[in-house]
C-alpha positions as CSV (number, residue, x, y, z in Angstrom):
1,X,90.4,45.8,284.5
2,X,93.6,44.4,285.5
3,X,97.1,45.1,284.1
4,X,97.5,41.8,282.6
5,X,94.0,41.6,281.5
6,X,94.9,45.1,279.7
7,X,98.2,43.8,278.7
8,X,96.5,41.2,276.5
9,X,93.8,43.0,275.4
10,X,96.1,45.7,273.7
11,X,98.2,42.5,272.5
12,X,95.2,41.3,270.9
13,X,95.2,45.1,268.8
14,X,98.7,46.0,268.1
15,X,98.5,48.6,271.3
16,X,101.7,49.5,272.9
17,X,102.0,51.6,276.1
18,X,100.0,54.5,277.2
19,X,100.5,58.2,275.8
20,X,101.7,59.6,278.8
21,X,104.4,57.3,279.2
22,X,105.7,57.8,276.0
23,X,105.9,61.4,276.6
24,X,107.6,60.7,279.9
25,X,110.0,58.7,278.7
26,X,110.5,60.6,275.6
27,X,111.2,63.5,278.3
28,X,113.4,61.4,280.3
29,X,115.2,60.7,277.4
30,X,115.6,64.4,276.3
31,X,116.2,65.5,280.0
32,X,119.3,63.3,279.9
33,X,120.9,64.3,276.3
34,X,121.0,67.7,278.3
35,X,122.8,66.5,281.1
36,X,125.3,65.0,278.8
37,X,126.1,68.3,277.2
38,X,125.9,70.1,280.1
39,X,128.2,67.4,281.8
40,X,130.3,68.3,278.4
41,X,130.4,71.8,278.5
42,X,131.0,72.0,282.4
43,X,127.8,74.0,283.5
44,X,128.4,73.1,286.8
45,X,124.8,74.2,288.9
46,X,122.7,74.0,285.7
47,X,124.2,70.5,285.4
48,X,122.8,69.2,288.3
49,X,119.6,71.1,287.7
50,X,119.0,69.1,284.6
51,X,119.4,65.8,286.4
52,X,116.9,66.9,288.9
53,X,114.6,67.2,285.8
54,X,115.5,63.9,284.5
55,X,115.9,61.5,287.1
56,X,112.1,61.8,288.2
57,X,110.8,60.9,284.5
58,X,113.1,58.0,284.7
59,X,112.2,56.3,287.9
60,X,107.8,57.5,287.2
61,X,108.9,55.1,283.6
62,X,110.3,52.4,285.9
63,X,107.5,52.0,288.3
64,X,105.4,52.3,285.7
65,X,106.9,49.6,283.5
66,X,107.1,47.5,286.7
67,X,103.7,47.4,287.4
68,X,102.0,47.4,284.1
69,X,104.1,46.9,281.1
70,X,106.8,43.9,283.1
71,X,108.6,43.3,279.8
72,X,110.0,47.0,279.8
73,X,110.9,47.0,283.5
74,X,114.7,46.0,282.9
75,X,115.2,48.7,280.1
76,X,113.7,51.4,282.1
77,X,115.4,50.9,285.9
78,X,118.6,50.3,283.7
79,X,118.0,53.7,282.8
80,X,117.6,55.1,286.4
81,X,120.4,52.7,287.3
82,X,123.1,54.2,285.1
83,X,122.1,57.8,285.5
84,X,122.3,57.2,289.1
85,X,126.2,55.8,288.6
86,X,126.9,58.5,286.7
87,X,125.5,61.0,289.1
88,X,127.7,59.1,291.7
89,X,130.5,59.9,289.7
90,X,130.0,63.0,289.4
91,X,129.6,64.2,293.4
92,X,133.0,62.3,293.6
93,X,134.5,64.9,291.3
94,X,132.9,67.9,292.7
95,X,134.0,66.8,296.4
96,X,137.2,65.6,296.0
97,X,138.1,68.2,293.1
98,X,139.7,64.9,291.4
99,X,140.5,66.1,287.7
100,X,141.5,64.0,284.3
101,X,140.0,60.2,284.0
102,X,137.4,60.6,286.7
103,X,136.3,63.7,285.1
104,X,136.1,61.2,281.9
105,X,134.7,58.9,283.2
106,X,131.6,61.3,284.5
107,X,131.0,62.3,281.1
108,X,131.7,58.7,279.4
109,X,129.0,57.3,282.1
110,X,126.4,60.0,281.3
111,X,127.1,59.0,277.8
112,X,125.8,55.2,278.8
113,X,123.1,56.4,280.6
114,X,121.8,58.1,277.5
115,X,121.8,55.4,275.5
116,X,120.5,53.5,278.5
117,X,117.6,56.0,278.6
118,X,117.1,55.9,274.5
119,X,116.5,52.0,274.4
120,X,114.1,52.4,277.4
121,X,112.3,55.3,274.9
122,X,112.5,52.8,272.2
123,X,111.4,50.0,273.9
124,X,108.1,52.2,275.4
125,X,107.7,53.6,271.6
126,X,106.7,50.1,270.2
127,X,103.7,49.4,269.1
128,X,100.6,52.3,268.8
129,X,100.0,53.8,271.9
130,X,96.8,53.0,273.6
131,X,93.6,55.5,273.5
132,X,93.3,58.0,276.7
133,X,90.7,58.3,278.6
134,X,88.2,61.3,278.3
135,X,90.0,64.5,279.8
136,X,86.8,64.8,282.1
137,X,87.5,61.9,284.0
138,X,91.4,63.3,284.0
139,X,90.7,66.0,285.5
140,X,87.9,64.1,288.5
141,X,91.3,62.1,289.0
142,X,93.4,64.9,290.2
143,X,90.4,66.0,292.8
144,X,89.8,69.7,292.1
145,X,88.0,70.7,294.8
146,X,90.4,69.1,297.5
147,X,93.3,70.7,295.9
148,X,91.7,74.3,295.9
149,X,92.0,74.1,299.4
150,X,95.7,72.5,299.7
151,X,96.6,75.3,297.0
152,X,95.1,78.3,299.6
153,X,97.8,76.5,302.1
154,X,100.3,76.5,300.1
155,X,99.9,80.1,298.7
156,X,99.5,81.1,302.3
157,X,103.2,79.6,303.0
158,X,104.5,82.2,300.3
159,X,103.3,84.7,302.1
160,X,104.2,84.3,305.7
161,X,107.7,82.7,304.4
162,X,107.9,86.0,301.9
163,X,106.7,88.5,305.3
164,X,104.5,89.9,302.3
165,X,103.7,89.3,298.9
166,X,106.3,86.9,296.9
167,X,107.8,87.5,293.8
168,X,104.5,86.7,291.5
169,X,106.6,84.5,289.1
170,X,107.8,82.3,291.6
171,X,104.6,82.0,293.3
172,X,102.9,81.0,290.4
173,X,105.4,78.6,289.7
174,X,105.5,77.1,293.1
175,X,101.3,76.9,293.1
176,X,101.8,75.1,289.6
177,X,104.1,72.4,291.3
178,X,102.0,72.0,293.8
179,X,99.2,71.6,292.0
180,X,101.0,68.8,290.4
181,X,102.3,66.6,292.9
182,X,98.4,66.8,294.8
183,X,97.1,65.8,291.4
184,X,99.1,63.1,290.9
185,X,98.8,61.7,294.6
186,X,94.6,61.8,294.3
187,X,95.0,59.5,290.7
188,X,97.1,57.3,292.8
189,X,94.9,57.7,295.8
190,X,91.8,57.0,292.9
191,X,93.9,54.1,291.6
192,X,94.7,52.3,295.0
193,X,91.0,53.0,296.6
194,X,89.3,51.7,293.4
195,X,88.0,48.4,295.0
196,X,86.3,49.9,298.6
197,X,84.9,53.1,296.0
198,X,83.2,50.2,294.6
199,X,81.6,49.4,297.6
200,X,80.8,52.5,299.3
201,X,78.0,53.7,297.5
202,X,76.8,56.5,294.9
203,X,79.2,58.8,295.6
204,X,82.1,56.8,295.1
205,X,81.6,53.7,292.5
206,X,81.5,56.2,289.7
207,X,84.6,57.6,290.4
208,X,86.6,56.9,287.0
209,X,89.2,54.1,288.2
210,X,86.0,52.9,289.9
211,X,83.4,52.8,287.3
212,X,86.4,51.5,284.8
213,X,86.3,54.6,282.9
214,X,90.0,55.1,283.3
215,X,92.0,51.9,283.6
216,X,94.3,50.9,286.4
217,X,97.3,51.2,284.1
218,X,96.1,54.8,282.9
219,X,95.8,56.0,286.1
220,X,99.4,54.9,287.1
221,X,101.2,56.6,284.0
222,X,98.7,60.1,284.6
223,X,99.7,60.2,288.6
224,X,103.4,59.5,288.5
225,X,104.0,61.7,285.2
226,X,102.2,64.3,287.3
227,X,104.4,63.7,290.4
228,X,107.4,63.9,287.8
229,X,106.4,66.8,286.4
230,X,106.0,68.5,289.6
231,X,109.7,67.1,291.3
232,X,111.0,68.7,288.1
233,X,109.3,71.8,287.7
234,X,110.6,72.8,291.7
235,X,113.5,71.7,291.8
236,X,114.6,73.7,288.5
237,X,112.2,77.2,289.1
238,X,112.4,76.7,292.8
239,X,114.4,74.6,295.3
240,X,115.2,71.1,295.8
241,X,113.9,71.5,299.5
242,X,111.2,72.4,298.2
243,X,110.7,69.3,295.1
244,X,111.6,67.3,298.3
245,X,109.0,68.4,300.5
246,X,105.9,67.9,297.6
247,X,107.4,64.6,297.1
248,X,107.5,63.6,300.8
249,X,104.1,64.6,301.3
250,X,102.8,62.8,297.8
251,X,104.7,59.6,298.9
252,X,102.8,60.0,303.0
253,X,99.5,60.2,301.0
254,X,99.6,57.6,298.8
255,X,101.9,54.7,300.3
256,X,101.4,55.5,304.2
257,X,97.6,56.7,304.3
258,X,96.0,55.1,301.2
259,X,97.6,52.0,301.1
260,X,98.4,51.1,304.8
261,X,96.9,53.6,307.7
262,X,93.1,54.1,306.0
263,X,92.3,50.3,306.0
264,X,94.2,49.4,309.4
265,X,93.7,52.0,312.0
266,X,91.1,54.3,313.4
267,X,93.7,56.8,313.8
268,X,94.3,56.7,310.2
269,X,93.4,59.8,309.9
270,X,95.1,61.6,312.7
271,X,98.8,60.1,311.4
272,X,97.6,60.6,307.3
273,X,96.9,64.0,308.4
274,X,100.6,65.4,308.2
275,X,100.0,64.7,304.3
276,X,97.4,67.7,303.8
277,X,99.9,69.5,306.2
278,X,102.7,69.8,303.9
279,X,101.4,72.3,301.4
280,X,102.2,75.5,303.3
281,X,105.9,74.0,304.2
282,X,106.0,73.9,299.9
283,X,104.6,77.3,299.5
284,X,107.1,78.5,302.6
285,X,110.3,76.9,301.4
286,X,110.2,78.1,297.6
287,X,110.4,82.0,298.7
288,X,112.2,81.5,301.8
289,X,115.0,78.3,300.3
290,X,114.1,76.8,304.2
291,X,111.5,76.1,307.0
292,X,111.5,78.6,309.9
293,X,109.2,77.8,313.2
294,X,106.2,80.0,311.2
295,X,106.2,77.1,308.8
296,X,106.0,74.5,311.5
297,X,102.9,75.8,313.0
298,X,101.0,76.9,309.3
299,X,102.1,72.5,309.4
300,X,100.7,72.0,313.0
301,X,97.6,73.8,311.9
302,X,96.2,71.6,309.3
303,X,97.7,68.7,311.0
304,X,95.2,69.0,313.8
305,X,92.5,70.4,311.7
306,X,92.5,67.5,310.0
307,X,91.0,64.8,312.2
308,X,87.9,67.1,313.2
309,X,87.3,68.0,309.9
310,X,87.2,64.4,308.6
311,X,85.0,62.7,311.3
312,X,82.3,64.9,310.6
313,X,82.6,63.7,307.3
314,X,82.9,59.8,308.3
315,X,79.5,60.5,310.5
316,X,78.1,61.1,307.6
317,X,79.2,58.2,305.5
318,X,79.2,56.2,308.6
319,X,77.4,53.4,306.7
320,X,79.4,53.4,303.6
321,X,82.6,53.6,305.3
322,X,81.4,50.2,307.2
323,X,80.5,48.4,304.0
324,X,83.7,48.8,302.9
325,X,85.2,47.9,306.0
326,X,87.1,51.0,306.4
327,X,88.0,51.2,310.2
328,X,86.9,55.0,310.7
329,X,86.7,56.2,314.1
330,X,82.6,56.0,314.0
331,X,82.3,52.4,312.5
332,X,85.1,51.1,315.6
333,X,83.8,53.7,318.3
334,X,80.5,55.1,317.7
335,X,79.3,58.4,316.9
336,X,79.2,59.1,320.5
337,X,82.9,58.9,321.4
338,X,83.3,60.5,317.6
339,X,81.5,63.8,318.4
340,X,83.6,63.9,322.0
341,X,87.1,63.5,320.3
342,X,85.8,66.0,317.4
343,X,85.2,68.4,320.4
344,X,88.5,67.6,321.9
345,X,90.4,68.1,318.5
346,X,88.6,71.4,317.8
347,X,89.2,72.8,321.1
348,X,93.2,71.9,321.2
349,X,93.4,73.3,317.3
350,X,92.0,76.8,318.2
351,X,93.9,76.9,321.5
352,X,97.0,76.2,319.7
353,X,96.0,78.6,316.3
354,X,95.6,81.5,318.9
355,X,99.1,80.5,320.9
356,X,101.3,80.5,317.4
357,X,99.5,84.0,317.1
358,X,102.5,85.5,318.8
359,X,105.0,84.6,315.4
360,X,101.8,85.3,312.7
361,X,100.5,88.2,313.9
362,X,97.7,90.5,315.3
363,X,95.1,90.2,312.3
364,X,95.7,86.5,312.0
365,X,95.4,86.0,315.7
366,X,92.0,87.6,315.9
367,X,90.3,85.7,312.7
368,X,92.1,82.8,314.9
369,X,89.8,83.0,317.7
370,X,86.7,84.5,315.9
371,X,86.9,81.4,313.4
372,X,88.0,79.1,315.9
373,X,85.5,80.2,318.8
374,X,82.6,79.3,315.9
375,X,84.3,76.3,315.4
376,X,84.3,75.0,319.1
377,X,80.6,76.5,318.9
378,X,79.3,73.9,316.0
379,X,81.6,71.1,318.0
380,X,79.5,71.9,321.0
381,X,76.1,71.3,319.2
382,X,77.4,68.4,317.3
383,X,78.1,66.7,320.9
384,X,74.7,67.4,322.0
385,X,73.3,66.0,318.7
386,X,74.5,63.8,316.8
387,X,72.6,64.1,313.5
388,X,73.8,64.1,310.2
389,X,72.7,67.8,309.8
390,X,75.2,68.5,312.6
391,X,77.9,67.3,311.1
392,X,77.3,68.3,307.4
393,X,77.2,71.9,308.8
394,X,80.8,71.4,310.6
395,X,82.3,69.7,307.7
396,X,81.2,72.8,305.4
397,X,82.4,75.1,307.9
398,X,85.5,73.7,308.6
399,X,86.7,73.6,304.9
400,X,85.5,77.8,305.2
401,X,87.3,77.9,308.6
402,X,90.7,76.7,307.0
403,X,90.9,78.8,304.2
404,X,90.3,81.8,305.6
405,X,92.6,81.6,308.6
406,X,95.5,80.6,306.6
407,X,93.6,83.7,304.5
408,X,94.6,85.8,307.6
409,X,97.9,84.3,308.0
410,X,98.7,86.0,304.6
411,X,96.9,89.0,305.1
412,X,98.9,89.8,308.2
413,X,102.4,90.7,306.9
414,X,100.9,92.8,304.4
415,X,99.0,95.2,307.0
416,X,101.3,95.1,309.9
């Protein structure tokens, strides 16, 4: 269903905007009374802590209000507009050191952008809010199973960034915020790939956004409050590098894989790759407050594990992939030239896993070349034949291979 065909449907029944929303704005709104007082009481760091918390909500409500409820879109980036001047204000203070009327004026424009960010709150509020969808298909939206993986990565970061086990609270913290941001890129992901899931058989039309079980426009609010959520949680329990670095790699999934590099390029997913890279850079930066070279290879890793990993996949769904005129490498070059560059790939990856051994360690350098010597192995046979069974059996085995080298990455400082 579109937005606008939504739009007038909940017209029709005295429906507002979704639930979600409300509580995001309601939360923006909140988030920004606190910035006021603390802008008030001169709290200095936890002042600009609470606009990292609200200025997230605020932009999610815009782009939410832009593309699905238009007639709020001027309340609600006049909201982000004026807590942005006043933020301006404010980093002129603290540089300069300027006191009196500029140090009013700070306060007197977070003032504004309250009330800016109430009448975006009432403006959301009117009306009943619309049903949510069943929690089930909530949860299918965030894609469980791929985020397991991406949350072993990112707890693996902790690790070699703590050179041993983490402080538990910030760890679980830091896996929470995670697990955010890559739930709220696979709704968007869900959202934006809703027309070629229609075409690419059983195991895609009935995704929810797909199978119209979750509308376009509940699919939006539930991925950006997610990514909200997430920005908020680390940069307040964390770091701001790290609410950056979830936030780049949300953005890389969603705007420069899904919507641009999946449906124009074979190479989609060699470039979309660096988005399932960025997990361990999280997990590394919140114990560590920066990115050392372990952190660029744990990157490196998944960045070329990638590509192997998801052309056994696309020779298995060759012939969906072509109805919906994705341009994976098998549909453009054939499985042939597929299985060679999936033997290529595998055999730089483990050459390069085995090199970095010298910065993460003995233990993790021998799982790297046991793991990685099976993995060339399976390559091999896949080359020689190119049947689906093949490549099921290195797609399975390269989702085990991952997680239990970066298993071994975090093993290593704990044992050495």
């Amino acid at each position: 269903m579109s937005s606008a065909a939504l739009a007038a449907r909940t017209e029709g029944l005295g429906l507002g905007t979704g639930p979600l929303l409300r509580v995001s704005a309601a939360g923006g709104a909140a988030a920004t009374a606190v910035v006021v007082a603390s802008a008030v009481l001169e709290l200095g760091t936890a002042h600009w802590g609470v606009v990292g918390i609200a200025l997230p909500f605020l932009v999610a409500n815009a782009v939410v209000a832009r593309l699905s409820y238009p007639e709020l879109f001027g309340r609600t980036l006049s909201a982000v507009l004026l807590l942005l001047v006043a933020v301006a204000l404010g980093g002129v203070v603290a540089v300069s050191g300027v006191a009196g009327w500029a140090v009013a004026a700070h306060v007197g424009a977070a003032a504004v952008a309250l009330a800016g960010s109430l009448f975006a709150l009432a403006g959301v509020l009117r009306g009943s809010p619309t049903p949510l969808a069943a929690r089930r298909d909530y949860l299918t939206l965030t894609k469980p199973r791929i985020m397991s993986l991406l949350l072993v990565t990112g707890a693996a970061g902790a690790f070699v960034g703590a050179q041993g086990v983490p402080p538990l609270g910030l760890l679980a913290v830091s896996l929470v915020g995670l697990a955010l941001a890559c739930g709220g890129a696979s709704a968007l992901n869900h959202l934006l790939d809703r027309d070629i899931d229609r075409l690419m058989g059983s195991r895609t039309r009935n995704r929810p956004v797909a199978a119209g079980r979750v509308t376009p426009a509940q699919a939006l609010e539930f991925g950006l409050v997610l990514s909200a959520l997430s920005f908020a949680l680390l940069a307040s329990a964390a770091n701001l590098l790290t609410a950056m670095l979830a936030l780049v790699g949300n953005l890389f999934y969603v705007v420069v894989y899904t919507r641009w590099l999946k449906r124009s390029t074979p190479q989609n997913i060699v470039i979309g790759g660096a988005a399932g890279a960025v997990p361990p850079l999280v997990g590394y930066a919140a114990v560590s407050g920066e990115l050392g070279l372990p952190a660029l290879w744990l990157f490196l890793i998944v960045f070329l594990w990638t590509p192997p990993h998801f052309w056994a996949l696309a020779l298995m769904l060759k012939k969906a992939y072509a109805a919906a005129g994705v341009p994976m490498l098998p549909v453009v070059r054939g499985d042939r030239e597929t299985a060679r560059q999936i033997l290529l790939y595998s055999i730089g990856l483990v050459a390069f896993t085995v090199a970095v051994g010298l910065w993460l360690g003995p233990v993790y350098t021998a799982a790297a070349a046991l793991l990685g010597g099976i993995l060339v192995a399976l390559a091999a046979l896949l080359r020689a034949d190119l049947s689906k069974a093949r490549a099921r059996v290195l797609f399975h085995y390269s989702l085990a291979y991952l997680a239990l080298l970066f298993a071994a990455a975090a093993i290593d400082p704990l044992v050495t």
